[in-house]
C-alpha atoms as an extended CHARMM CRD file, in Angstrom:
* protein
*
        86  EXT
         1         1  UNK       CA             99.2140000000      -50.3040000000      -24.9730000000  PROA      1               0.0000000000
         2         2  UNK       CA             97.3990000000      -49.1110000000      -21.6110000000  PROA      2               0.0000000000
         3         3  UNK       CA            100.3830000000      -50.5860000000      -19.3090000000  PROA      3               0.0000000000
         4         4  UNK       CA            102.8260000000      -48.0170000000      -21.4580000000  PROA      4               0.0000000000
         5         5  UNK       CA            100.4490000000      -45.5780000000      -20.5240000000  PROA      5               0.0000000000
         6         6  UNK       CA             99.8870000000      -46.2560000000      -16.8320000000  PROA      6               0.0000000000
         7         7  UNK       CA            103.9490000000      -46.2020000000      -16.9210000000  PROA      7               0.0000000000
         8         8  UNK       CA            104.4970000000      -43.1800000000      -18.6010000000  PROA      8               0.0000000000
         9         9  UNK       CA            101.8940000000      -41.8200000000      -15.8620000000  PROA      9               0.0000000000
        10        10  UNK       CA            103.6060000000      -42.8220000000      -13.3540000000  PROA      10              0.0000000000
        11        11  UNK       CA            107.0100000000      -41.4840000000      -14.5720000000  PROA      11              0.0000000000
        12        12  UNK       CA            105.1260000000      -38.2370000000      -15.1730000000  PROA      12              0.0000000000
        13        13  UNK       CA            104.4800000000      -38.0440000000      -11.8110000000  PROA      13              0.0000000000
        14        14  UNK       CA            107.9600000000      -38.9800000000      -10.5680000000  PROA      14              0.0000000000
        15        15  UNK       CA            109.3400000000      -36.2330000000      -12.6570000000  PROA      15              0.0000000000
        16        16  UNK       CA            106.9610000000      -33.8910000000      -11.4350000000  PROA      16              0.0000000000
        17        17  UNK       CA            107.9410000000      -35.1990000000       -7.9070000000  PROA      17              0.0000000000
        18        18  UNK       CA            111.4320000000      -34.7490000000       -7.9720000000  PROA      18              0.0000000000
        19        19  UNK       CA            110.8930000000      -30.8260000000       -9.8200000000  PROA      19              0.0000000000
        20        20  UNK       CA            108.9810000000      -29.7780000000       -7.3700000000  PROA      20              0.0000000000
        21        21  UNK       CA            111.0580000000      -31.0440000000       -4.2230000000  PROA      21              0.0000000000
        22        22  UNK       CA            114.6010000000      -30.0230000000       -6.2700000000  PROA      22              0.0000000000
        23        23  UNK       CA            112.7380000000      -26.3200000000       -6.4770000000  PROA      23              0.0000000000
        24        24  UNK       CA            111.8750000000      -26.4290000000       -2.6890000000  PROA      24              0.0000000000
        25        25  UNK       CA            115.6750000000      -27.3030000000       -1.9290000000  PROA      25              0.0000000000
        26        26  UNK       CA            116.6610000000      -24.1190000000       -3.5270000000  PROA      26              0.0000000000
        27        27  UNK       CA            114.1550000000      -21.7640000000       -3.4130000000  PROA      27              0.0000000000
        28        28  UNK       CA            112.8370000000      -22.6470000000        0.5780000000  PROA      28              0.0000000000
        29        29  UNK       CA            109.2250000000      -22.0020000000       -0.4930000000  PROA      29              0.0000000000
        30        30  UNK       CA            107.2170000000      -24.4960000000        2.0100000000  PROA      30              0.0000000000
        31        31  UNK       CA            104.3190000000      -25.1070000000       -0.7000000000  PROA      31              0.0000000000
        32        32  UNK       CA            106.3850000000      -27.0490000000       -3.1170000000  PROA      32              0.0000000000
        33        33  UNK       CA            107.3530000000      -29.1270000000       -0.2580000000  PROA      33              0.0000000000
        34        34  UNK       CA            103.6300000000      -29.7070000000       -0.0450000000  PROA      34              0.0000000000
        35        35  UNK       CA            103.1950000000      -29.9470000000       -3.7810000000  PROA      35              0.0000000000
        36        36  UNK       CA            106.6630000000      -32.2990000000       -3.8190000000  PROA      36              0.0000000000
        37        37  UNK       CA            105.1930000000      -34.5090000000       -1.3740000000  PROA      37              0.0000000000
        38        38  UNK       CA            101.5830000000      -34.4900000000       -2.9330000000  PROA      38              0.0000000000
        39        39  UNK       CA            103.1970000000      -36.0380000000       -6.1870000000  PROA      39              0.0000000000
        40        40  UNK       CA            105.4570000000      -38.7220000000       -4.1840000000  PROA      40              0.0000000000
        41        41  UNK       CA            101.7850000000      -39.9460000000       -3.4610000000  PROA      41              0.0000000000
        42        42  UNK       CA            100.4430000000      -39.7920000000       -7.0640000000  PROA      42              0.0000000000
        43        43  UNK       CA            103.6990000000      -41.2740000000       -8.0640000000  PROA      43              0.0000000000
        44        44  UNK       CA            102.9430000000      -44.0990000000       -5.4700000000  PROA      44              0.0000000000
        45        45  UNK       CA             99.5280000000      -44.4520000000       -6.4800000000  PROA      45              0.0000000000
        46        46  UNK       CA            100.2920000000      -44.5060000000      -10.4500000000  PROA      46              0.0000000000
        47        47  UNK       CA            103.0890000000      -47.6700000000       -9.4720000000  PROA      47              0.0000000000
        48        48  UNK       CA            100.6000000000      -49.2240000000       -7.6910000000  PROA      48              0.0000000000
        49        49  UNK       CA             97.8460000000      -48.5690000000      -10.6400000000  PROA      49              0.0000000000
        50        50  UNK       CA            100.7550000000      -50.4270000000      -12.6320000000  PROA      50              0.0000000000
        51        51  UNK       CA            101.1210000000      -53.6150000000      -10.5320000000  PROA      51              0.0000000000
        52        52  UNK       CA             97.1530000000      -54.0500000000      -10.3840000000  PROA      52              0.0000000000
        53        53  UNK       CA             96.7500000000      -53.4040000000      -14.0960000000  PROA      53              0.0000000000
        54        54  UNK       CA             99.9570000000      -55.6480000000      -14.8800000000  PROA      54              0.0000000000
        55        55  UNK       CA            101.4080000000      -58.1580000000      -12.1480000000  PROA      55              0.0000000000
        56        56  UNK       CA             98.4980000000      -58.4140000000       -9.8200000000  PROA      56              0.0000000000
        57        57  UNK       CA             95.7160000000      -59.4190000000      -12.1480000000  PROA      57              0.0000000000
        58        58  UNK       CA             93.7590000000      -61.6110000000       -9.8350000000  PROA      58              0.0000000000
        59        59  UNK       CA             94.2930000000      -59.2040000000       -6.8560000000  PROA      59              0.0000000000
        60        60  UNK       CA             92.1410000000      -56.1630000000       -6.5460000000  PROA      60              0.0000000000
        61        61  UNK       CA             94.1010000000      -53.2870000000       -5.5330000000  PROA      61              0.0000000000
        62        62  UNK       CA             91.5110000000      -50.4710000000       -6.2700000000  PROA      62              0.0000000000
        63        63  UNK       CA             90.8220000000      -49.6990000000       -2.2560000000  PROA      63              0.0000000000
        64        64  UNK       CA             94.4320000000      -49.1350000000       -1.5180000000  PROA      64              0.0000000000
        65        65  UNK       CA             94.8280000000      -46.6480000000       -5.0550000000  PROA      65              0.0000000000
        66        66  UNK       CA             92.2750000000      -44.8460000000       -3.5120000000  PROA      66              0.0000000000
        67        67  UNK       CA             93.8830000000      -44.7800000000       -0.0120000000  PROA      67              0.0000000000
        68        68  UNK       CA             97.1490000000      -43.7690000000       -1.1910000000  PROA      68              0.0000000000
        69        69  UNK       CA             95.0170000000      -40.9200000000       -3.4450000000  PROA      69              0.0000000000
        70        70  UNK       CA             93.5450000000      -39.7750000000       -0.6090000000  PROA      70              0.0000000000
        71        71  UNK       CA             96.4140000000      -39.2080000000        1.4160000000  PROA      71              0.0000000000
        72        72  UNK       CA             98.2930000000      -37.6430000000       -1.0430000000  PROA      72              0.0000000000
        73        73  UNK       CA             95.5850000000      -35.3240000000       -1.8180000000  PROA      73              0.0000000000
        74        74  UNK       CA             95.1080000000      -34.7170000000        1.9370000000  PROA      74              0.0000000000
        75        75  UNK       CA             99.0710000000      -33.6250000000        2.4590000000  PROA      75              0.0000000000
        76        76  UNK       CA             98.3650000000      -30.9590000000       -1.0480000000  PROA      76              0.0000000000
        77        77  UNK       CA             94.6820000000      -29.4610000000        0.7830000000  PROA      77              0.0000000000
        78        78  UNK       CA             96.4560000000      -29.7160000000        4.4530000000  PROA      78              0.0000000000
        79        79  UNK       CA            100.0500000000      -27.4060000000        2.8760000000  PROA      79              0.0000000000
        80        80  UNK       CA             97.5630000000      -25.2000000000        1.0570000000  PROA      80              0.0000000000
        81        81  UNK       CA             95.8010000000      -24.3970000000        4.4220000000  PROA      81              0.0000000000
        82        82  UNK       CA             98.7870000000      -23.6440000000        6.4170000000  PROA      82              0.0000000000
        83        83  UNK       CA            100.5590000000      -21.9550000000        3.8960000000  PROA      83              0.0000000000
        84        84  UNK       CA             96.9650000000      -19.7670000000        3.1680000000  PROA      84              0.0000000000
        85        85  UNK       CA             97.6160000000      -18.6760000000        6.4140000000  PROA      85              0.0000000000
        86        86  UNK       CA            101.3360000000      -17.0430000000        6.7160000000  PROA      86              0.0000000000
């Protein structure tokens, strides 16, 4: 039951990925981009949550979650700070 759930999060987040980035393509507003991009990284992190939980067993993948967490959180804070200040 928890790998359907890590799934589903991670198709969550691709859904919410491609929303946000099919907004920015018609609306132009910069922080969906940010938002957009922020999400490719959750998305990324939630596939990668999958293969650890799933294919990966013996493999611990927990450092490079949080790397790829990190980032994406980083490209969100970093849009939010330029676009703060337009």
């Amino acid at each position: 039951m928890d790998k359907l759930i890590y799934g589903l999060c991670a198709l969550t987040a691709l859904t919410c990925a491609f929303l946000l980035l099919r907004s920015h393509a018609r609306s132009g507003f910069r922080i969906l981009l940010w938002s957009g991009l922020c999400f490719v990284g959750l998305t990324a992190n939630n596939v990668l949550l999958v293969l650890d939980k799933t294919l990966f067993t013996h493999v611990d993948l927990s450092s490079w979650r949080l790397l790829l967490a990190l980032v994406a959180m980083t490209l969100l804070v970093t849009g939010l700070v330029i676009e703060g200040d337009r």
